[in-house]
N, C-alpha and C positions, 0 to 999 in steps of 0.2 A: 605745228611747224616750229623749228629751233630757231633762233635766229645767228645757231652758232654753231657747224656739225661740228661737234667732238668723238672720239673712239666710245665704245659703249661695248668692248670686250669681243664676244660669240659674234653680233651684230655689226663687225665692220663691213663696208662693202668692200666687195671685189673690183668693183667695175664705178669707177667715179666720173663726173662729170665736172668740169669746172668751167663756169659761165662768167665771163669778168666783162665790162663795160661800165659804161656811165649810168646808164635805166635813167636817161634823162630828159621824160621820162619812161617807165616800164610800160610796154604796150603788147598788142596781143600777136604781134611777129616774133617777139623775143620769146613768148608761151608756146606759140606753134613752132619755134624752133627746135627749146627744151623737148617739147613731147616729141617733136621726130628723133630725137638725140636720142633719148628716152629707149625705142623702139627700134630703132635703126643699128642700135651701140650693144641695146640689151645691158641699158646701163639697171644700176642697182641702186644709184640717188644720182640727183644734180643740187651743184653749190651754185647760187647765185651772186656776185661777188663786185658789189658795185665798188668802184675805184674812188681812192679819195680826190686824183687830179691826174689822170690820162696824159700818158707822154706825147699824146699823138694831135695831142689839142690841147698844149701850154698855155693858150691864153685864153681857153673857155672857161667860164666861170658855170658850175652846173647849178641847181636846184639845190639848196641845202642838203646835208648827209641827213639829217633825219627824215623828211621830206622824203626822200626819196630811198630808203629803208621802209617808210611808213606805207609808198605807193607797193615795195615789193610784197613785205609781209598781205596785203590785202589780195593784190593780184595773184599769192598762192598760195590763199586761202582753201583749205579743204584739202590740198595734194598733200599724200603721205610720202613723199618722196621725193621732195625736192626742201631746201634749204636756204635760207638769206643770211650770206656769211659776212661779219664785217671789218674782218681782219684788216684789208684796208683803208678804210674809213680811220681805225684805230691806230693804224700805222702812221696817219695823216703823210704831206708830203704829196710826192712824184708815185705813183704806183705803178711797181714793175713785177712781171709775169712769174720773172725767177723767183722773186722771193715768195710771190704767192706758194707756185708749185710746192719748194723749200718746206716752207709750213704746211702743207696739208703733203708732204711725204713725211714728215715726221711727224704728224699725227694718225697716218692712215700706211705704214709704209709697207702692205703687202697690198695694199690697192692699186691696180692698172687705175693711170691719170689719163683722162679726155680733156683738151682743151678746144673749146668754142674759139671759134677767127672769123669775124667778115671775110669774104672772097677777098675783099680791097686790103685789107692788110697782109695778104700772103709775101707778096713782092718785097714784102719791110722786112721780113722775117733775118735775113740776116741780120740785120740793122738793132737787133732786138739785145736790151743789155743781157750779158751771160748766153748770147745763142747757144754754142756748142753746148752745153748744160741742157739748159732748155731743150734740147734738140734730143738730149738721150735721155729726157722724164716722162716724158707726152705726147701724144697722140696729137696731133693737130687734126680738128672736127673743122672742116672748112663750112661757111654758111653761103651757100651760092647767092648771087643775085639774079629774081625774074628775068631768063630771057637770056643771060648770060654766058660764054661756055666755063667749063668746068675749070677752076687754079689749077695750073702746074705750082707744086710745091719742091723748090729745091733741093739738092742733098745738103745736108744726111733726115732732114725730116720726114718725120714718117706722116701720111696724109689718108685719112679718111673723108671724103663731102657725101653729104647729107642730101637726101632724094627729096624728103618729101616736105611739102607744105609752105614752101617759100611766097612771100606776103607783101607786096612793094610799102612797106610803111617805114617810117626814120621819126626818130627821135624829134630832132632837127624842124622836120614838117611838123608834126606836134606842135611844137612851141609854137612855130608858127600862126598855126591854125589859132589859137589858146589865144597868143596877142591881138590877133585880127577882129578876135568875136565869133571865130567860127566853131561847128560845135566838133566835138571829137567822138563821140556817143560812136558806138562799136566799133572804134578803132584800140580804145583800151577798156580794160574790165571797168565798169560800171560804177563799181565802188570808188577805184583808184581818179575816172573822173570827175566825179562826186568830190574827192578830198584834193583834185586839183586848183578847182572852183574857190570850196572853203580858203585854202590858204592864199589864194588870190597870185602864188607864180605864174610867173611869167606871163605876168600883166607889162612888167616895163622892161 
């Protein structure tokens, strides 16, 4: 697994996937997501594409960027098909969706773009810097929530949601869990709890 999809010529995909969030940390909803994506999309890779500071939670402070590059690269482990991008990380700063897109159409630019969204963020979508852009590069891949009904996604976006395998677990709870002393063991990949422990986040 790359930690950086670049073009590779013959072997571009046609059908992309772009997974952007905080993985703060990566857990096994965000996994069962990609693989419905995966299947659902008949995609051909997914980029995983942790942000370096999310517009949408200006005064969260996440997990350090390697930390949490470190939980990705573990938690997917062994898939030949999926990807840990760190474009924004590298970007540091606010990370915004347009310039993601931007970059991976100039590097992949006969690839149809899928973008991953919480249900909870559809409503924002105009609100989003560069929407109209936005709006004619990507597919919006809505991720429902348990229980839920289905996003109306506004014009002019185009909207796909995702059937299967929806998982009530949050980031958020996590940490929670992690500070309390409680355990997290099959909520996220085995390993990735393992090197939570180690580095002692999100103890304070």
């Amino acid at each position: 697994m790359n930690i950086r999809l670049q073009s590779t010529g013959r072997d571009q995909p046609r059908r992309l996937g772009l997974y952007g969030g905080s993985f703060d940390p990566v857990h096994l909803g965000h996994l069962l997501v990609a693989r419905a994506a995966m299947e659902e999309l008949a995609l051909d890779r997914i980029a995983f594409i942790p942000a370096a500071r999310s517009p949408f939670k200006p005064d969260a402070i996440p997990a350090g960027a390697e930390l949490r590059l470190r939980w990705l690269r573990i938690a997917l482990a062994g898939w030949t098909n999926a990807d840990v991008d760190d474009l924004e990380i590298r970007r540091t700063g606010t990370s915004y969706s347009i310039d993601t897109v931007r970059e991976f159409g100039t590097r992949w630019p006969v690839a149809e773009l899928f973008w991953l969204i919480g249900a909870d963020h559809v409503e924002t979508l105009p609100q989003w810097r560069e929407a109209g852009e936005l709006a004619s590069k990507v597919t919006f891949v809505v991720i429902p929530r348990p229980g839920s009904e289905p996003a109306a996604l506004p014009t002019p976006y185009r909207l796909r949601t995702l059937r299967g395998w929806p998982l009530s677990v949050s980031s958020s709870e996590l940490r929670e869990r992690v500070r309390d002393g409680r355990t997290i063991a099959s909520l996220v990949p085995p390993g990735v709890a393992e090197s939570i422990v180690e580095s002692g986040a999100y103890r304070t």
